[in-house]
N, C-alpha and C positions, 0 to 999 in steps of 0.2 A: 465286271459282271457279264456283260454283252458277249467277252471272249469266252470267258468259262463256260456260256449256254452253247454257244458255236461249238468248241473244243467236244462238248459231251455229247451233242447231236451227232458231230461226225463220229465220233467212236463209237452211237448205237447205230451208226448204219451196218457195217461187219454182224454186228451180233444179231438183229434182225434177217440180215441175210442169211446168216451161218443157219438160225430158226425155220427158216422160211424151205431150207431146201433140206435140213434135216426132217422136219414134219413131213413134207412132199414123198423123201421115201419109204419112210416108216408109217405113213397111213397106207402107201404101197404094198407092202410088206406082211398086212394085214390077212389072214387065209381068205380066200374066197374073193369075190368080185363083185361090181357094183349093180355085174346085169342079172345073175342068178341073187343077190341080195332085194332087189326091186323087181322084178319082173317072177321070183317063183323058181324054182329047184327045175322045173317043167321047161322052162325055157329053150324054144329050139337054139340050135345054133346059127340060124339064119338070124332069127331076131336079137339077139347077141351080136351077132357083126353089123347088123344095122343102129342096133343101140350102142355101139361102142364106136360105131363112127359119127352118128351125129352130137357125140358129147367129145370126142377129140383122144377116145381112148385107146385110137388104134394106132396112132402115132408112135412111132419110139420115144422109150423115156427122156430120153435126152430133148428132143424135140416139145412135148409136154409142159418140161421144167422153163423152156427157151420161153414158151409162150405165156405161161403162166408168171411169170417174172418180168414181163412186159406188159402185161396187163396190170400187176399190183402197181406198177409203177404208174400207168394213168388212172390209180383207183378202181378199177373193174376187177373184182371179185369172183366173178363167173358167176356160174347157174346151178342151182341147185337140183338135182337129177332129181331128188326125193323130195320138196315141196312144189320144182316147178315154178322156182320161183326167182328172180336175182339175190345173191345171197348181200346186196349194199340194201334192198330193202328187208330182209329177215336181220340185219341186224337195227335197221329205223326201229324194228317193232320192240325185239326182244332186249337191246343194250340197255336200256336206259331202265330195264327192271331189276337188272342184275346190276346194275350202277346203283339205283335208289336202295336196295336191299345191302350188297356192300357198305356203301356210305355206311345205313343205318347201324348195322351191326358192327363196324367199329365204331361208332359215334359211343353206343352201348358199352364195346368194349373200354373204351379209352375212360369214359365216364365213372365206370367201375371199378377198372381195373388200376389206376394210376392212384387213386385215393386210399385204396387197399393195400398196394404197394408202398407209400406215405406212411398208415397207419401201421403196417407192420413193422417197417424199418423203425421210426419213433417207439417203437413196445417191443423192442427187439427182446428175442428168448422169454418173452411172455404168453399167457395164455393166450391173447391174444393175434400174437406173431402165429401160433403155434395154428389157433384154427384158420386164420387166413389163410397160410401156405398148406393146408388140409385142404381149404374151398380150391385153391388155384391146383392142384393135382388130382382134384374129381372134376374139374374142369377141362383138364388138360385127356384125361383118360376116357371122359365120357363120351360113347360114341354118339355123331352129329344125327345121325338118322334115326337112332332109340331114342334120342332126346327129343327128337320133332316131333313123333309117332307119341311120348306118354305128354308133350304141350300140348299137342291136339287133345288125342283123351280128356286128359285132365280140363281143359279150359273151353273142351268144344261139347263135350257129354256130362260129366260132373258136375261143372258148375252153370250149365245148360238152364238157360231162363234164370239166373242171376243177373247183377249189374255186371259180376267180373265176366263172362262169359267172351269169349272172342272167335271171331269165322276159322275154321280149317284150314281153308282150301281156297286157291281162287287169287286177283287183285283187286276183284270192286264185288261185290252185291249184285248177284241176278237184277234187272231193273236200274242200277245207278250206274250211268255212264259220265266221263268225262270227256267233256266241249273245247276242243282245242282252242286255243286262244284268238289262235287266227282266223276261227271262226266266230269268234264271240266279238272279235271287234272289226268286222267283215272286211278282213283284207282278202283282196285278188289275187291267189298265184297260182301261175302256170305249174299244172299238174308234170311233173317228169325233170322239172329243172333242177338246179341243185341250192335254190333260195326253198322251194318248197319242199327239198327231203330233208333240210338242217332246220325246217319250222318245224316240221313232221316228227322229227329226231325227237327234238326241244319239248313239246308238246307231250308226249312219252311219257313224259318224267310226271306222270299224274299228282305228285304232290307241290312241286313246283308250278304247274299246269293252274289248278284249284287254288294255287294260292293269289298268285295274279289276275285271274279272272274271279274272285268271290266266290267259288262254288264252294261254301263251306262245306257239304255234305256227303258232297266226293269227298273232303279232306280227310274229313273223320273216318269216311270207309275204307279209305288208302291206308292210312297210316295202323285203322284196325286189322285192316287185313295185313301189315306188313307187321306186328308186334312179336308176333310168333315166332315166323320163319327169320327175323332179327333176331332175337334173343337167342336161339338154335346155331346162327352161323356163329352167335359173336364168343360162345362158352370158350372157345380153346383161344384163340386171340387175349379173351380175357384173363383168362390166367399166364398166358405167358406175359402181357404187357405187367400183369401184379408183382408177376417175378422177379422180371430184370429190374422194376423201379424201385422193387425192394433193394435188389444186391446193389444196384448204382448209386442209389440212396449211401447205404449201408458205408460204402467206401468212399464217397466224397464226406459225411458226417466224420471221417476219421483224420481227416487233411490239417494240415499247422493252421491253415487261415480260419477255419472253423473253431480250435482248442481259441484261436486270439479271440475272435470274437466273443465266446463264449468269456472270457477272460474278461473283456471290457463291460462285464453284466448286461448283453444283449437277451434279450426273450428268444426262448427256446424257439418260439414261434416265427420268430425274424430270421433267428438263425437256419430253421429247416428252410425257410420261405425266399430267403435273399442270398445264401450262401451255399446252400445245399442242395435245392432243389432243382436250382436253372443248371447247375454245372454237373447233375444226375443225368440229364434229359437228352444227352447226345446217345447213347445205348436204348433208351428209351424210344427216340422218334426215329430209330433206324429199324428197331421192331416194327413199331408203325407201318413203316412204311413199307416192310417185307407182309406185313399181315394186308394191308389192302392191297398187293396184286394177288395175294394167295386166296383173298373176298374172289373178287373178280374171276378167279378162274375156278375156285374148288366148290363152284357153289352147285353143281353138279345134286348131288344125294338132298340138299335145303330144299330148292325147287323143283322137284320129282315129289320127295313126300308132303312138300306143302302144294302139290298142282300149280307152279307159276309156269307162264309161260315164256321162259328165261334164256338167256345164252346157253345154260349146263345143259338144259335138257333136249334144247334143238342138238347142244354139239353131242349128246350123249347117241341122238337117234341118228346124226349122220352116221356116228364111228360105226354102230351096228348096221345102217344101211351102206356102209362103204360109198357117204356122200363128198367126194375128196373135195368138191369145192368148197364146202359149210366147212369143212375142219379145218383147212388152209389157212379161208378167208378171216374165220373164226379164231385161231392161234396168232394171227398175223395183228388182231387188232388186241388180243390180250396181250401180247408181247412190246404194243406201241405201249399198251397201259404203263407196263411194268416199269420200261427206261424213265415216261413223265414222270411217275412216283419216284423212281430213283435220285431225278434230276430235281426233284422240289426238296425231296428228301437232304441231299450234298447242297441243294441251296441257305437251307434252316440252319445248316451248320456254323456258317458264320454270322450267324444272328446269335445265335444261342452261347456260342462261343467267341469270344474275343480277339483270340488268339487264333484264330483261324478265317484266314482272307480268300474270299471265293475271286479270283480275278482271272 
């Protein structure tokens, strides 16, 4: 197990790197520049060569790459031209919203979509089958940002002063804020360390936050304010996880070991449940696993129409502000997402599968 984690770590170092310096020139490549992008069309060209050298722009690219590749490696991110800010603290703030909204929205999806897939395969070529895979390609076809735009509507004006009623916009309620924990049970840390930006991180996660320290009320307003813009990411996830666990269903249900069973008067129930289902689920938890780094990065158009203050939408305003460090720093931490999923993902394999030894 210990070699196969080693073995997979070194193979995503290449592909990281390969990311790392493909992004660098192709946010390069982008028209325009980062000092008439922030500074105004008006911009002299004095203040243009003063702004391009105190950000490291006047360097040749080759130089640039040298430096910036030396710095991800001691974790230094740079500076963000257009917040002004380090972009290791813009994502303290912003990761762990677009983590908790991810998470939820495949939690949604998985929840849905896998029982749907269940159900259709067991009613196969019935009406049933028939409207499922109807829900799972209005699913797949619906756009993310129509769909956010009529949940708002619907559930923020229409049913407005009902019980169903849910907030817009927003992570908490004007007036409800959430108490880090480390403040709630008065620990000491040195502001700027790296104990206090991993408590800082942690603390983020407002529903895990509120859960530990009893603020039931943040909970409730966390999770109301994240219902929407879940349900919104998690539509096309969801229908595709219904699909594949149809079709994988579909063709393990047709195997000799399943006719024997069947044969020895097992309940249909056993049989989908013990036979069928677990040896479905390798196609199944590789969807999975391709939809939560596509959560994590595509979440772009979700938190824009729902106002989160998220990864997609700082990264949206770097690319238009030509903020090269937010996008670098930015792709370089969805890119680590992507290999961990991939690597938990190739680990589940040989759990779920017997015939396949992770070593």
């Amino acid at each position: 197990m210990l070699g196969f984690i080693t073995r997979r770590t070194l193979f995503a170092i290449p592909v990281l790197l390969g990311i790392i310096i493909v992004v660098f020139f192709l946010i390069r490549a982008i028209p325009g520049d980062p000092c008439t992008s922030l500074l105004g069309e008006r911009a002299t060209e004095e203040a243009c060569e003063r702004f391009n050298e105190a950000n490291g722009l006047n360097e040749p690219i080759w130089v640039q790459l040298w430096i910036y590749m030396k710095n991800v490696l001691t974790f230094n991110l740079g500076e963000s031209v257009r917040f002004s800010r380090p972009v290791n603290h813009l994502l303290i703030e912003r990761l762990p919203l677009t983590i908790e909204l991810a998470m939820s929205a495949l939690t949604i999806a998985i929840a849905v979509g896998v029982p749907l897939g269940i159900i259709a395969a067991r009613k196969h070529n019935s009406a049933i089958d028939s409207a499922t895979m109807a829900f799972a390609n209005i699913g797949v076809s619906m756009p993310v940002f129509w769909l956010g735009l009529m949940l708002a509507y619907v559930f923020a004006l229409v049913l407005k002063d009902t019980p169903f009623a849910l907030p817009p916009s927003g992570r908490l309620t004007a007036g409800v804020s959430s108490m880090p924990y480390y403040e709630a049970w008065q620990w000491n840390l040195t502001e700027g360390t790296f104990w206090a930006d991993l408590n800082e991180f942690i603390a983020n996660f407002y529903i895990f936050n509120s859960i530990i320290t009893a603020q039931w009320t943040v909970l409730n307003d966390a999770i109301r304010h994240l219902i929407l813009p879940a349900f919104a990411l998690a539509t096309i996830p969801m229908a595709i996880i219904a699909r594949i666990t149809r079709s994988s269903l579909l063709e393990v249900m047709g195997k000799d070991y399943v006719r024997t069973a069947r044969a020895k008067g097992a309940k249909e129930s056993r049989v989908v449940k013990n036979h069928g289902l677990r040896n479905s689920l390798l196609p199944v938890v590789t969807i999975i696993g391709l939809s939560l780094g596509g959560l994590l990065g595509g979440a772009v158009l979700t938190e824009t129409v729902f106002g989160l203050a998220g990864v997609g939408t700082a990264l949206f305003d770097a690319i238009t502000g030509r903020d090269y460090a937010v996008v670098q720093g930015f792709t370089v931490v969805i890119a680590l997402g992507y290999v961990m999923v991939n690597l938990l993902v190739d680990l589940s394999y040989g759990y779920l599968d017997p015939r396949i030894r992770v070593k």
